[in-house]
N, C-alpha and C positions, 0 to 999 in steps of 0.2 A: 474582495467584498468583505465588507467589515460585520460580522452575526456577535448577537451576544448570548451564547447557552449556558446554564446552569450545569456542569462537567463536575462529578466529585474527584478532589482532590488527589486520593489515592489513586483513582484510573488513571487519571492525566500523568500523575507523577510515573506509574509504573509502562504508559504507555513510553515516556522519553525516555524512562532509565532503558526499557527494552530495546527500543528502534535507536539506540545512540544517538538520537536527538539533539541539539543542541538549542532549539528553544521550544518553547509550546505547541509555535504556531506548526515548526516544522514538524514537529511529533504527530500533531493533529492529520496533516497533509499525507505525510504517511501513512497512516492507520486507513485513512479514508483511501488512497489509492488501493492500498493492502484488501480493502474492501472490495472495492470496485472486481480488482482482479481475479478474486476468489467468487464472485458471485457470478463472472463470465466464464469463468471453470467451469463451477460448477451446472451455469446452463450448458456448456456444450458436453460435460460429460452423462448429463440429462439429454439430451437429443441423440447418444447416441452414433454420432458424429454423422447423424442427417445434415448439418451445417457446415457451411465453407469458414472456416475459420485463419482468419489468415491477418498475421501481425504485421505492422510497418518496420521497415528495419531501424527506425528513431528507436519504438519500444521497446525493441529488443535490447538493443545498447543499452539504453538506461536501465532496465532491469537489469542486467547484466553489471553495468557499472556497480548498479545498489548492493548486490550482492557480494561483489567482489572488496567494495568499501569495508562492508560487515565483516568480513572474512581478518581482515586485512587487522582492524582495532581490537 
């Protein structure tokens, strides 16, 4: 989907140089997962682990992949 936001420059830039990025959009995609993940932490370590939490094993891999890339450069 094509959005068009107003992003200052130095985030954006410090966002690719951190995630090893290799374009914008990918940096973007990143950060925004990065989000996502952190924000479903953080609810389950808010509940206390009242919740069934339970990851697909795709997820896993790919975070795992993601990680392992970073490690790697």
């Amino acid at each position: 989907m094509r959005t068009t936001v107003n992003i200052p420059e130095e985030l954006l830039q410090e966002v690719q140089q951190l995630s090893r990025a290799g374009t914008r959009r990918e940096a973007l995609v990143i950060a925004l997962e990065d989000y996502v993940r952190r924000q479903r932490l953080r609810r389950v370590m808010e509940a206390g682990g009242s919740l069934e939490f339970e990851l697909a094993p795709r997820e896993i891999r790919r975070q795992s992949n993601r990680r392992l890339r970073g490690a790697d450069e």
